[in-house]
BAVEX-431293 format. One record per atom (N, C-alpha, C): residue in three letters; x, y, z. Coordinates in pm, whole numbers, padded with zeros to 5 digits, always signed. Example, Ala and Ser with C-alpha at 12.3 -4.5 7.8 and 13.67 -1.06 7.14 Angstrom:
<rs>
Ala+01319-00569+00780
Ala+01230-00450+00780
Ala+01320-00330+00780
Ser+01285-00225+00708
Ser+01367-00106+00714
Ser+01290+00003+00787
</rs>
This chain:
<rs>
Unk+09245+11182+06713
Unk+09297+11095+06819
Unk+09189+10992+06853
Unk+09218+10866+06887
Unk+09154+10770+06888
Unk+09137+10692+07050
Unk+09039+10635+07109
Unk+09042+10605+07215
Unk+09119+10471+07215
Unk+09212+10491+07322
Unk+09287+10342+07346
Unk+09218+10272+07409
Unk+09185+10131+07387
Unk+09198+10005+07422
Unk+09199+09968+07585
Unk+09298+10021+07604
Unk+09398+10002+07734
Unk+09385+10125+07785
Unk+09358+10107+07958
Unk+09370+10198+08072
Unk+09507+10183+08123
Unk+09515+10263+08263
Unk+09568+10250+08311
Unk+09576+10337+08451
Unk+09596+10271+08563
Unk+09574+10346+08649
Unk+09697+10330+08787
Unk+09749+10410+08841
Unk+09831+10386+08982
Unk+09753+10355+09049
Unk+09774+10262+09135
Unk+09677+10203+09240
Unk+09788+10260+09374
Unk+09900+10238+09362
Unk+10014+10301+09476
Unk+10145+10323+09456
Unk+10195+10448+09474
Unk+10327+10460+09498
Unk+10397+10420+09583
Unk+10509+10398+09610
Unk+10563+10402+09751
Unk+10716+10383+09743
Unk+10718+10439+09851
Unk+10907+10505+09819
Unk+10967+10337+09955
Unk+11045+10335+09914
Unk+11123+10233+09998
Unk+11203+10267+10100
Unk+11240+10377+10114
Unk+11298+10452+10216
Unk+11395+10442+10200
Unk+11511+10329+10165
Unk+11632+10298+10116
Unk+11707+10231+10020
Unk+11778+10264+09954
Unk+11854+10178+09832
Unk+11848+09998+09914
Unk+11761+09903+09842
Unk+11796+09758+09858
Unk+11801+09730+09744
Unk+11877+09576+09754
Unk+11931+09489+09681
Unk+11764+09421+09666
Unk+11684+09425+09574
Unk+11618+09312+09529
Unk+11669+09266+09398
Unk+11672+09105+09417
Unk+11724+09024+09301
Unk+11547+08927+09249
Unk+11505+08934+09336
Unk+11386+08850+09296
Unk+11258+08929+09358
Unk+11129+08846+09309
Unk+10968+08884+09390
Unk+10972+08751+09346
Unk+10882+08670+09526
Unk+10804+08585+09510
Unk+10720+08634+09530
Unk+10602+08567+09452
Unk+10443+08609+09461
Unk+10397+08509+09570
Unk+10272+08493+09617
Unk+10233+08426+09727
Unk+10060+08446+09670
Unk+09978+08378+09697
Unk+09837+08359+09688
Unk+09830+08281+09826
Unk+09767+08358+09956
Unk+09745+08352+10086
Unk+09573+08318+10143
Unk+09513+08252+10158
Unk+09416+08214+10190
Unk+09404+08221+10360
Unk+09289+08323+10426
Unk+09280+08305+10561
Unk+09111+08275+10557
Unk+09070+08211+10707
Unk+08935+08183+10710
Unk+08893+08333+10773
Unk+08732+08295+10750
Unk+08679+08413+10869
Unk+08713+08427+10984
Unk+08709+08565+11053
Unk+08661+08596+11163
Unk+08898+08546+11247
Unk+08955+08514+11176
Unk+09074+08518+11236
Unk+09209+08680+11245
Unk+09286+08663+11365
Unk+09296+08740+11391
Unk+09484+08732+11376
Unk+09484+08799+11280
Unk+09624+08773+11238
Unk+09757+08748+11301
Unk+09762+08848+11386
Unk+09828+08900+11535
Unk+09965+08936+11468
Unk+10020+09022+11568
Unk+10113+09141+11559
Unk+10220+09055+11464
Unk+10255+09163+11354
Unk+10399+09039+11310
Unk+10461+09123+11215
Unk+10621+09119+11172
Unk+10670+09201+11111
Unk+10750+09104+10982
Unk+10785+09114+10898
Unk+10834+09071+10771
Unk+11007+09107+10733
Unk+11095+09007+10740
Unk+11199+09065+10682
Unk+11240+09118+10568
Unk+11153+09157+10492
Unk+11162+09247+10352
Unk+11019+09321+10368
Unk+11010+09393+10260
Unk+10894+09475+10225
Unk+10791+09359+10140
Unk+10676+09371+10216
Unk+10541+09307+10096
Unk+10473+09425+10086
Unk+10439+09375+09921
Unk+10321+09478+09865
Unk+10213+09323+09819
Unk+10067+09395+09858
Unk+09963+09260+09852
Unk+09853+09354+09761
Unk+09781+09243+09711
Unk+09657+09279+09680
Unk+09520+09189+09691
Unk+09447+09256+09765
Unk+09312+09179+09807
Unk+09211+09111+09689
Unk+09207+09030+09705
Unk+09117+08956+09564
Unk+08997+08904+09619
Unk+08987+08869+09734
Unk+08843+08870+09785
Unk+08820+08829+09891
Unk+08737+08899+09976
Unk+08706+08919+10120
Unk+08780+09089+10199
Unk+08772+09043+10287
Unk+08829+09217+10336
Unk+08894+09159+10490
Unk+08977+09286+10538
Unk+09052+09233+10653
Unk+09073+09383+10712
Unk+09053+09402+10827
Unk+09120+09562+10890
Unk+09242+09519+10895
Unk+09316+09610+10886
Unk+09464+09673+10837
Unk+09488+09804+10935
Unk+09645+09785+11015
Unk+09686+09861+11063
Unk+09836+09858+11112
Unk+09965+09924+10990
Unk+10073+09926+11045
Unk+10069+10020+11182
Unk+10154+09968+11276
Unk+10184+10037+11455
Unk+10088+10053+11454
Unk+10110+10186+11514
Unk+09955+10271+11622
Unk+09935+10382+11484
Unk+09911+10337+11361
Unk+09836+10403+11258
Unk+09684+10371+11283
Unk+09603+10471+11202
Unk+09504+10415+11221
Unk+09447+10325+11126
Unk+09339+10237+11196
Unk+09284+10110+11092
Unk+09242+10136+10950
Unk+09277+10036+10915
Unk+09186+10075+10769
Unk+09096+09928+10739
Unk+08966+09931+10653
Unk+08992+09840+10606
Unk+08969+09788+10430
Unk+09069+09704+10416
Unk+09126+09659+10289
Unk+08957+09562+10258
Unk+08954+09590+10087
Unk+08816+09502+10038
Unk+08902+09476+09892
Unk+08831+09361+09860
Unk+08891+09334+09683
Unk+08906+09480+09613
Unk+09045+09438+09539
Unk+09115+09507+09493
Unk+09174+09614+09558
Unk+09175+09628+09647
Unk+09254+09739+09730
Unk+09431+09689+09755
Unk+09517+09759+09764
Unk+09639+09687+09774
Unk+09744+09794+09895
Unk+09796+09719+09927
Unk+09862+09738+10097
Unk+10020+09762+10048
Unk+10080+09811+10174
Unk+10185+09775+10176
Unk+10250+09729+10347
Unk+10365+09665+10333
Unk+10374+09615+10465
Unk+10526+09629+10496
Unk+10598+09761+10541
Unk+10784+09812+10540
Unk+10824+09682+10634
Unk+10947+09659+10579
Unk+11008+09571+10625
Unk+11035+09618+10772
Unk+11058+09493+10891
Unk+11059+09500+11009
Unk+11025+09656+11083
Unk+10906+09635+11008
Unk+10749+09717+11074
Unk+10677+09638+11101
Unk+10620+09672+11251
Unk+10501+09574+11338
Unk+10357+09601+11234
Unk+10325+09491+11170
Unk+10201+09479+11140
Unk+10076+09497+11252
Unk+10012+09569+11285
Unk+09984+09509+11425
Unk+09841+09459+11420
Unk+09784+09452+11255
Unk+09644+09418+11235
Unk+09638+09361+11078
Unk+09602+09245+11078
Unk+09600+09199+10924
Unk+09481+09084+11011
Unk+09328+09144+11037
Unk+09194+09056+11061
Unk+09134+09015+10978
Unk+09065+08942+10905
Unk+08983+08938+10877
Unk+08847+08957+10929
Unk+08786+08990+10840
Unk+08636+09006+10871
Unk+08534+08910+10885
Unk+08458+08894+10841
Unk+08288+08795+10880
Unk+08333+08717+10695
Unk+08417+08732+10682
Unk+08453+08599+10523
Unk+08583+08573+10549
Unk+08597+08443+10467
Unk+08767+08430+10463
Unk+08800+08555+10321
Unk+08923+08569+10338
Unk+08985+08639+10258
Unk+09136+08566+10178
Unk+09121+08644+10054
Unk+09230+08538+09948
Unk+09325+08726+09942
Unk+09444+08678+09918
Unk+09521+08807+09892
Unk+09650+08759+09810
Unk+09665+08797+09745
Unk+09812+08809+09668
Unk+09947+08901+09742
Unk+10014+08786+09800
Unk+10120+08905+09897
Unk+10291+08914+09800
Unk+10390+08996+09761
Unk+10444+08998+09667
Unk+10553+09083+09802
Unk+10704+08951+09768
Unk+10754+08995+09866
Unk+10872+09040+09776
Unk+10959+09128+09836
Unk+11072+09187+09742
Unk+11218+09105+09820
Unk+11282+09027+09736
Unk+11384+08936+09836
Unk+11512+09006+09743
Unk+11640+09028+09867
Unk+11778+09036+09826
Unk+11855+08882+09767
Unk+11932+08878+09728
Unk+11959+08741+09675
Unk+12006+08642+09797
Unk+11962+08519+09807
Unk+11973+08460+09917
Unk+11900+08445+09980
Unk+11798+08532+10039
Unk+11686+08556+10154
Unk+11565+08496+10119
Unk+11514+08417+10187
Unk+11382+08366+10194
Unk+11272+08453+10289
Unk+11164+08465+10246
Unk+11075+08546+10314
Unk+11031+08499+10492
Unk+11014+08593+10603
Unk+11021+08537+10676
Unk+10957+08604+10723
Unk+10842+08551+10849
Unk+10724+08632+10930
Unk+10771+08611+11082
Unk+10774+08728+11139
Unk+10823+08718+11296
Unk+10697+08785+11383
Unk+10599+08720+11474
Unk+10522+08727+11541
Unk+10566+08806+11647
Unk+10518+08895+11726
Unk+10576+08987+11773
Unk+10456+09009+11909
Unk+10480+09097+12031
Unk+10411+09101+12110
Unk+10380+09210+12143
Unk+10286+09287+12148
Unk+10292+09434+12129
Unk+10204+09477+12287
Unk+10266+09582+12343
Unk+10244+09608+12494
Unk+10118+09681+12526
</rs>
């Protein structure tokens, strides 16, 4: 047996919680500066992202924080309160990959959390 070439690795599973209609993924390449503060906001579909450089704390609801550094990759359930997407002391570049039903354009709803 011979060593392949090619790896391969799961970086994340994740279950969707329910049968949707995706007909498309737009990809997105997202650029934020330092030190900004994303603020609370929820997505009408599911994004899955991946960090390409800089880092940002991360926290769906009252989960606890995390924080995301290159190559780490997120997920974000549809109309779930984001309630932390910061950046840190760099700007940060991310690849956000949204899952759309046919028709639907991706959409961010800012939200106010008590």
């Amino acid at each position: 047996m011979t060593d392949s070439p090619v790896s391969r690795s799961t970086l994340m599973e994740q279950d969707l919680g329910s049968v949707m209609s995706v007909s498309r993924v737009e990809v997105r390449r997202i650029s934020i500066e330092a030190f900004t503060a994303g603020g609370a906001h929820m997505h009408n579909g599911p994004v899955f992202g991946t960090i390409e450089s800089g880092s940002v704390t991360f926290q769906i609801g009252s989960e606890p924080e995390s924080v995301l550094r290159a190559g780490d990759v997120f997920y974000e359930p549809a109309g779930t309160v984001v309630s932390k997407f910061d950046t840190r002391n760099e700007p940060v570049v991310f690849l956000g990959y949204f899952l759309l039903a046919d028709g639907i354009a991706p959409e961010i709803e800012f939200v106010s959390q008590s």
